[in-house]
N, C-alpha and C positions, 0 to 999 in steps of 0.2 A: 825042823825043830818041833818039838813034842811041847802041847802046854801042857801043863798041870789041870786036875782036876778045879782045884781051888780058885785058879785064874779065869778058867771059863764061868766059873760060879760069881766070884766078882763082875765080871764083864757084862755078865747077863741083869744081876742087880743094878747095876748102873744104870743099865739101857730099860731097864725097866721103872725105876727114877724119873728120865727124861722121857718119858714116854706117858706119865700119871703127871709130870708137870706139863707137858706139850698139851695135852688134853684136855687141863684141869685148866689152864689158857685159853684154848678154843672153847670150852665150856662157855669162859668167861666174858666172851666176845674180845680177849686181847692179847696179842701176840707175845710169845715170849722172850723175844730177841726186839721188842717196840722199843725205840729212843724218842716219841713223841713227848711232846710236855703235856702236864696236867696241870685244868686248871679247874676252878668253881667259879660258881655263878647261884645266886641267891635269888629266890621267886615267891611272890606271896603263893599262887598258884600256874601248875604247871600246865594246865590243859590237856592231862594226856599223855603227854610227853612218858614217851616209854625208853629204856635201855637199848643203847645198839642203833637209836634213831643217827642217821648224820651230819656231820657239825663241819658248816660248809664257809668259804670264806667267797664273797663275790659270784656266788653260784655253784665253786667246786669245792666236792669236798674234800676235806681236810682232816677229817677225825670223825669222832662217834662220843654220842655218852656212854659213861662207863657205868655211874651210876646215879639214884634220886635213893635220898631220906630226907626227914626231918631234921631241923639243925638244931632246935630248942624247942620247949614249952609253948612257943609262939606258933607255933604250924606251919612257918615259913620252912620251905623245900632247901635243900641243898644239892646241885647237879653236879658231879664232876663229868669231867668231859674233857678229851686229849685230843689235842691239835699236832698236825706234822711239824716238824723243824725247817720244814724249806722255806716256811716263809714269816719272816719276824717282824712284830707290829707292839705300837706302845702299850703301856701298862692302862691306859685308859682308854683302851678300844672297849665298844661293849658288846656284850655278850646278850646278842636281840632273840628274842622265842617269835615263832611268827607259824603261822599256818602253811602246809607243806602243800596244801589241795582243799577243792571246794569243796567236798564232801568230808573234811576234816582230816585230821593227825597235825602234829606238833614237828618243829624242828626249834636248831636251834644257828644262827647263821651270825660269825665273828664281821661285825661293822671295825676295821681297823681305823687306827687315830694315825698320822706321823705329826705331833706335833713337838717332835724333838723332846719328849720324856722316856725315860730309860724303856731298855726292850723287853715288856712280859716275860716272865720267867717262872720254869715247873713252877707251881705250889701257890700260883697268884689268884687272888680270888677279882677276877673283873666286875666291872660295872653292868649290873642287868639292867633291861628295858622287856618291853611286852608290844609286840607291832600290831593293833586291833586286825582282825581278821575278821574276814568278809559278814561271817553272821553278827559280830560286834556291830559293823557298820552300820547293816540294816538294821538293826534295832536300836542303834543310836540316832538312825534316820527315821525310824517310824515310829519312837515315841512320841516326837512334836508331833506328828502326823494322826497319830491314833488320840492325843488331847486335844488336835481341832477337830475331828469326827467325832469325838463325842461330846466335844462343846457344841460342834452344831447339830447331831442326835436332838440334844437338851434343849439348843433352842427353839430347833423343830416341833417337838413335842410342846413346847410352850405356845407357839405359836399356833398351833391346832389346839390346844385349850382353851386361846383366847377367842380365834376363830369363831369355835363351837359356845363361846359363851355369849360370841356378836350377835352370831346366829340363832336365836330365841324362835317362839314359833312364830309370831307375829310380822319378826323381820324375814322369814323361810316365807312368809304368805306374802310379804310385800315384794319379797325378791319375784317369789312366781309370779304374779300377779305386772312387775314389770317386764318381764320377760316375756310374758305374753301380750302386752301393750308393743313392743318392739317388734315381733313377730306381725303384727296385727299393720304397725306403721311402716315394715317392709311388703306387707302385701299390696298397702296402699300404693309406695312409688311404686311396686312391680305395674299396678293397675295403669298411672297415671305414664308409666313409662310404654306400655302397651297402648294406649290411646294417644302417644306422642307419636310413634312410630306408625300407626293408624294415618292419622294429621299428614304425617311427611309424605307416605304413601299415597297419599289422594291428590295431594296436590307435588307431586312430586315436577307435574308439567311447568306450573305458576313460577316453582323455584328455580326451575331453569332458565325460564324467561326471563325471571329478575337477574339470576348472575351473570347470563348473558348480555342485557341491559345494563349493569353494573362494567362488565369488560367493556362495553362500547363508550360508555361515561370515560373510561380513563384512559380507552384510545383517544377519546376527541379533548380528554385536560391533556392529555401528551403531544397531539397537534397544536393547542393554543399555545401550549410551554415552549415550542419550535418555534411557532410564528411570532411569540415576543420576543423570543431571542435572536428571530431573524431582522424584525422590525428594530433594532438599533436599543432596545430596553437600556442592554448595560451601558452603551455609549450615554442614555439619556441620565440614567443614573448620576454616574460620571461626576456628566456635567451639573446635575443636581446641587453634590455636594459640594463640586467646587463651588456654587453659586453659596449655599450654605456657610460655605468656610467664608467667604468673600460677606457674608454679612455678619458672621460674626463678630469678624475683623472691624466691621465699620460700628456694629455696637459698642464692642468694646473702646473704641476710640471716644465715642457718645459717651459712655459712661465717665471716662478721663477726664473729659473735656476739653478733646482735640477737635479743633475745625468749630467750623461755625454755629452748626446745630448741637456740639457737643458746648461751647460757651452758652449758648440761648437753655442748654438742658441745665447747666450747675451754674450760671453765673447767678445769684442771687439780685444784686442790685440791678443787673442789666434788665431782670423780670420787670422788679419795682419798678422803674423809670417808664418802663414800656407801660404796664399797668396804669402808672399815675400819668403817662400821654396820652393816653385809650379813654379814660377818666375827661381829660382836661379838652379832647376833642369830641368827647359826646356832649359836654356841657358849651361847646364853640356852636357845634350844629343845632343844638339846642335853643342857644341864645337868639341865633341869625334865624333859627326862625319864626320867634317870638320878636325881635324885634330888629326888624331886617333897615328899618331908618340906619341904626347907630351904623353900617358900613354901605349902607348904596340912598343916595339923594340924587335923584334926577331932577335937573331943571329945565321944563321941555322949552319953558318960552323966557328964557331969561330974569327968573324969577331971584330974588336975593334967595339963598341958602338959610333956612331956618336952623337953627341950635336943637341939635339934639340935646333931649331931657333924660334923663335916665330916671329909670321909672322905680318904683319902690320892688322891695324884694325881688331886685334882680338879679336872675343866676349868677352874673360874671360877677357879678359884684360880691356874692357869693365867696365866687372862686380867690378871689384877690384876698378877701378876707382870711 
């Protein structure tokens, strides 16, 4: 079958059509035949973030940005960016920017949601976030860090102003001036410590003798301490205390006034009586031997018995009284 000129001429326009959009595709970074969904995501700033970066879900990627402008007079960015169809997630997943590598570049990585809200769909503009990255950190960590170094810089320098204002010359001559008094009184023990060591040295024999003398003293309190322990010491002890307890006991009864000497210790009247007998037979001895008639009259030759007179201020008579 014979074409036409005309036909080939069509056929070839066509193919040349798809051939300036195929291209004009790849140019764009996006396939022409792509069923991915597009979405945006809104950033004050983008760090970077260039076209064509990839837009990864859990680690794999899933898409690419397509593109970054301005959205209004506010200078907030606008990223579109297409994600595959294979895997669907809610409309309140967000859309996190985060650092791809330590030496920098931007990505852009879908944190999915399932919490049972309908499923993203082309044209959806997700929730952004911004994930600090590594040089964020450190300078969010070395700001406190660098305001207490130079807090303490400041204090430092203050503290060596005041120093240097302690330091006058007079206190510089006094500082010296001790310092060499301390230098002067370590020479000294050096000296005195040198003529101790001298001392030890000379009689180094004496000091042996002694501590020899010394060890023989406390072999011979360590044979004494044997031979009272051999002599019955503790046995005598012992019996010590029981003797001890045993008199306790019998004070303590004294004190109650059990038993005989314990009545003669607290009876009070039994004192008195005793007292006023002790009284009453000093003034009987007394009597009989001032006037020994009133109780013995001998009569050797059969003499009548004279009468006893009682004489004036006579003790008994005294006592009756």
């Amino acid at each position: 079958m014979k074409i036409s000129r005309e036909i080939k001429t069509g056929i070839i326009v066509v193919g040349g059509i798809l051939l300036f959009l195929m291209g004009f595709s790849y140019l764009k970074s996006s396939s022409l035949f792509d069923n991915s969904k597009t979405f945006y995501a809104v950033y004050n700033n983008v760090g970077g973030l260039q076209t064509g970066t990839p837009v990864s879900i859990n680690g794999y990627n899933v898409g690419k940005v397509n593109g970054i402008k301005f959205k209004d007079d506010s200078g907030k960015l606008l990223v579109t960016f297409s994600v595959s169809n294979e895997f669907d997630f809610s409309n309140n997943s967000k859309a996190e920017l985060y650092d791809t590598g330590i030496i920098g570049g931007k990505g852009i990585q879908i944190i999915p949601m399932f919490d049972g809200s309908p499923s993203a769909k082309s044209g959806d503009t997700l929730i952004s976030s911004i994930k600090p990255g590594l040089t964020d950190l450190v300078q969010k960590n070395l700001a406190p860090l660098q305001s207490k170094i130079e807090g303490a810089v400041t204090n430092a320098d203050s503290l060596l102003i005041n120093f240097n204002q302690v330091l006058d010359t007079k206190t510089k001559k006094d500082l010296r001036e001790s310092i060499s008094g301390l230098n002067s009184l370590v020479k000294s023990f050096q000296g005195s410590a040198n003529a101790l060591n001298g001392l030890l040295a000379d009689n180094k024999g004496n000091l042996d003798t002694s501590i020899k003398n010394m060890a023989a003293m406390t072999d011979n309190f360590k044979n004494l301490s044997d031979s009272i322990s051999k002599a019955g010491l503790v046995e005598t002890m012992k019996s010590l205390e029981s003797t001890v307890a045993s008199l306790d006991v019998m004070l303590a009864k004294m004190e109650n006034g059990d038993g005989t000497i314990g009545k003669l210790m607290t009876d009070e009247e039994l004192y008195t009586n005793l007292a006023n007998s002790s009284k009453e037979l000093d003034l009987l001895l007394q009597d009989f031997r001032l006037n020994p008639k009133r109780y013995v009259n001998v009569s050797v030759f059969g003499k009548k018995q004279i009468d006893y007179e009682v004489p004036e201020n006579d003790p008994a008579q005294t006592i009756q009284d």
